[in-house]
Backbone as CSV, one residue per row, in Angstrom:
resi,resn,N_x,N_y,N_z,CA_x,CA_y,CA_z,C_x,C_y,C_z
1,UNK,0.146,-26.929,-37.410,-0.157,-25.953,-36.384,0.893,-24.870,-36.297
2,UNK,1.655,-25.275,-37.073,3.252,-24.085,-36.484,3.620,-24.099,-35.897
3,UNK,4.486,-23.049,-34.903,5.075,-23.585,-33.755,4.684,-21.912,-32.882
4,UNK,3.554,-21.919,-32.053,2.944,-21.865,-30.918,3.676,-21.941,-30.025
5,UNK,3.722,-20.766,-29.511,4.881,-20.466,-27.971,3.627,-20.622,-26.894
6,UNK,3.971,-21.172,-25.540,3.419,-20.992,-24.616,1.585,-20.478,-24.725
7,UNK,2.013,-19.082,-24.410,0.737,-18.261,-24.342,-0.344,-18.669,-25.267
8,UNK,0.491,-18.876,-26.586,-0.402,-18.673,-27.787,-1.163,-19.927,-27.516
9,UNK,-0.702,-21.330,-27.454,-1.417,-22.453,-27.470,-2.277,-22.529,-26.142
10,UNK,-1.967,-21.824,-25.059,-3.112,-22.025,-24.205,-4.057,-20.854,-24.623
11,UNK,-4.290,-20.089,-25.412,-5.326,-19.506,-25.429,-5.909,-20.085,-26.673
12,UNK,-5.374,-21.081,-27.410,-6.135,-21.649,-28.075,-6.688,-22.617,-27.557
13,UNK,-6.142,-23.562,-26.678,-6.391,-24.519,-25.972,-7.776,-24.116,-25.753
14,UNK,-7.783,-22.868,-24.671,-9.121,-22.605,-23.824,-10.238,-21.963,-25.155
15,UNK,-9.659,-21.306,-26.167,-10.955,-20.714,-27.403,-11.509,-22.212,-27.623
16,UNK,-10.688,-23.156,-28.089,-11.670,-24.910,-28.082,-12.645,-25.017,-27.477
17,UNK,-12.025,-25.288,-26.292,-12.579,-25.678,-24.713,-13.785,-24.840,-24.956
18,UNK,-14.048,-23.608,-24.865,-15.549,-22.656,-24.890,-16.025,-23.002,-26.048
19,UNK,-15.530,-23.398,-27.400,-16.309,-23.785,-28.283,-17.168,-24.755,-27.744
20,UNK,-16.514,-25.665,-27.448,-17.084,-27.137,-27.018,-17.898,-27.081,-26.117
21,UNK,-18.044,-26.220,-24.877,-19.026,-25.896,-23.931,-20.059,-25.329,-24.893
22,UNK,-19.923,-24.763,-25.712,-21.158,-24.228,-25.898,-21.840,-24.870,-26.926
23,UNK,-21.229,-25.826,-27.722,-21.470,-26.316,-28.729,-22.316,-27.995,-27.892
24,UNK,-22.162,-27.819,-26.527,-23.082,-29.245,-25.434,-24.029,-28.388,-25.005
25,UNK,-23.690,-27.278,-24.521,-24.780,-26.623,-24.324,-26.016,-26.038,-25.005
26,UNK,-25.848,-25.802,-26.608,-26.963,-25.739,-27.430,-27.188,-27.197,-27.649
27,UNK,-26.456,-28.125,-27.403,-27.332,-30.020,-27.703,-27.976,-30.399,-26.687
28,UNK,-27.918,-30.168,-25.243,-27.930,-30.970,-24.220,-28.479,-29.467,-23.418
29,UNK,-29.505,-28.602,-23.892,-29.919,-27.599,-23.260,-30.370,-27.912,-21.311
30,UNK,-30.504,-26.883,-20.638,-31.516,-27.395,-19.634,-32.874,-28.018,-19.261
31,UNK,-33.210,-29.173,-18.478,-34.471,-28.986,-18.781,-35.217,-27.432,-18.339
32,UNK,-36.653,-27.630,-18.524,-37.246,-26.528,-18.761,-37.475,-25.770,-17.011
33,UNK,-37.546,-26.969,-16.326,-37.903,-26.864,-14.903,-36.367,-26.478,-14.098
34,UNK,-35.569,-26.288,-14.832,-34.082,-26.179,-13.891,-33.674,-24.877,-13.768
35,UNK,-34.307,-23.625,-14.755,-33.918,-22.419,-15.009,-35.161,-21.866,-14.820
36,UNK,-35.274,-20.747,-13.826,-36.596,-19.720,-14.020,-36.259,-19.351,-14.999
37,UNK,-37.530,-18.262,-15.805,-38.006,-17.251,-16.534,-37.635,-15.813,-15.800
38,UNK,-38.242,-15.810,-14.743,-37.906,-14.709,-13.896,-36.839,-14.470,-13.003
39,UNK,-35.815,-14.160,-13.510,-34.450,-13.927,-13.147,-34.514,-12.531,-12.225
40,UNK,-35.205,-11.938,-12.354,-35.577,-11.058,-11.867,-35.858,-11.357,-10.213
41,UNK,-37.241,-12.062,-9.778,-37.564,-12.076,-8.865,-36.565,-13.544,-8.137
42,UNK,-35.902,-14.119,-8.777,-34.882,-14.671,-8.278,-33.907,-14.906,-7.533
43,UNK,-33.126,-13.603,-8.662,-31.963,-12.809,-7.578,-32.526,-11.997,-6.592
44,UNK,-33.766,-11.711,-6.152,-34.442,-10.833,-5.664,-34.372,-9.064,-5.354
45,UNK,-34.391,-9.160,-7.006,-34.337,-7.802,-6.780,-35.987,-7.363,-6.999
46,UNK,-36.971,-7.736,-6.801,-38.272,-7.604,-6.813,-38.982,-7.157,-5.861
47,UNK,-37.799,-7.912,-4.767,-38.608,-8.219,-3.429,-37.759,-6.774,-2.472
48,UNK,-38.929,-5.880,-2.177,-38.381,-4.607,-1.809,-39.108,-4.834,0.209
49,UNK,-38.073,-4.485,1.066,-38.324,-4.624,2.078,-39.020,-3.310,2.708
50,UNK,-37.782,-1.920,2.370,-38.549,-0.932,2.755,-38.066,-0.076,2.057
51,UNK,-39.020,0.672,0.792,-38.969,1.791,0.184,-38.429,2.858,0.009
52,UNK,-37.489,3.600,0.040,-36.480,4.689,0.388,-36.375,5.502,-0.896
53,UNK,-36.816,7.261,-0.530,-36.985,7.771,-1.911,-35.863,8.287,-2.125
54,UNK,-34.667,8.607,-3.052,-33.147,8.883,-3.225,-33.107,10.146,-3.129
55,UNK,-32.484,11.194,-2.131,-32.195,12.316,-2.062,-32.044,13.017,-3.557
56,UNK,-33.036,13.614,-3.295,-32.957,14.971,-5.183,-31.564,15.194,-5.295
57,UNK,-30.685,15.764,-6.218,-29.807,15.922,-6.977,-30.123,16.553,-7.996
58,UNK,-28.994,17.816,-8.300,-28.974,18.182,-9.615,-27.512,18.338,-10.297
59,UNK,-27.649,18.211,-11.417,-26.573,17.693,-12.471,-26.829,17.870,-13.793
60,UNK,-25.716,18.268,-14.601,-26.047,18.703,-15.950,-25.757,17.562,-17.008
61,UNK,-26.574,17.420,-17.888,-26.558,16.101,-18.676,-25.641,16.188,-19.590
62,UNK,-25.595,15.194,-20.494,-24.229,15.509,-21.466,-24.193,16.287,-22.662
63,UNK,-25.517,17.236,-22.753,-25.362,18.140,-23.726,-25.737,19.548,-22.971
64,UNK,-24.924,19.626,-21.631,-24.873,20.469,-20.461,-25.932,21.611,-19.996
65,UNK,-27.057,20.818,-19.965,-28.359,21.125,-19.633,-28.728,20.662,-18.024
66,UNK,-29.005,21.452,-17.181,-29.514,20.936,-15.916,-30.513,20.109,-15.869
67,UNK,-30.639,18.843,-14.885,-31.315,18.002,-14.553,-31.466,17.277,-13.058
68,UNK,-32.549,17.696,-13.184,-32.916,16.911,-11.395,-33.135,15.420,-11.819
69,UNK,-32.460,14.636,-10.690,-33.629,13.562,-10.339,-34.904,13.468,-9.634
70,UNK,-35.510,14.917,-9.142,-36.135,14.082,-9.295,-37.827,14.313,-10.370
71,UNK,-37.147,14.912,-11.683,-37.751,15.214,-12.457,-38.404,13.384,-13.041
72,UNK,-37.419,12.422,-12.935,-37.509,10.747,-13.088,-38.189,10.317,-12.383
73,UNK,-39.264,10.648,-10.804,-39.872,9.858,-10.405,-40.934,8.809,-11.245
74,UNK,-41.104,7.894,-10.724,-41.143,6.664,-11.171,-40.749,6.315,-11.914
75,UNK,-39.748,6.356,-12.578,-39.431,6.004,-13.583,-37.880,4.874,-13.066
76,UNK,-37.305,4.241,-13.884,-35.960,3.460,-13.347,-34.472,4.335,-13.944
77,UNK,-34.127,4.458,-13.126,-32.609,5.236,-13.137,-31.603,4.615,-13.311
78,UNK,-30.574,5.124,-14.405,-29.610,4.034,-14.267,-28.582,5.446,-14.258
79,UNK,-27.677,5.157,-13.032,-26.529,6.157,-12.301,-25.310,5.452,-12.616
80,UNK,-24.621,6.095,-13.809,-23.423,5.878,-13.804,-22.276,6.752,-13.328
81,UNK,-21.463,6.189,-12.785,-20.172,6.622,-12.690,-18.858,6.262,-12.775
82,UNK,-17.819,7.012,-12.886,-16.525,6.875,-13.476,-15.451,7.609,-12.840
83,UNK,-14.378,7.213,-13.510,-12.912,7.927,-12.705,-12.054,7.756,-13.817
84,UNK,-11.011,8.736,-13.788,-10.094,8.636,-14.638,-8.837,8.456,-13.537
85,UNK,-8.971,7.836,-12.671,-7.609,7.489,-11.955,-6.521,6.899,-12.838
């Protein structure tokens, strides 16, 4: 093995350790009845109480072209944002 300071052997320790979890977990799967399919309506994000349409916005895309939202109705939005703090 060599000689493994501290750090090094516990992060091998734990790379094992996740081998081995996962290596019970593809043998010894769940049964079928213990895990939904629909992860979705689960966490409940399905289940909408009351409807709220997102204030329009405009913003230029990344090849600096203007864009509304709400040129996207119905459609699913994914709003990212960032910081360079």
């Amino acid at each position: 093995m060599g000689d493994l300071n501290g750090p090094q052997l516990k992060i091998k320790k734990i790379a094992i350790l996740l081998f081995v979890i996962g290596i019970a977990a593809a043998l010894f799967p769940f049964p079928s009845g213990a895990v939904s399919n629909d992860f979705l309506s689960d966490a409940g994000f399905l289940e909408y109480k009351e409807k709220k349409r997102a204030p329009d916005f405009h913003l230029k895309d990344s090849e600096d072209n203007p864009t509304r939202l709400d040129a996207y109705r119905g459609k699913i939005v994914l709003l990212y944002f960032w910081t360079t703090w």
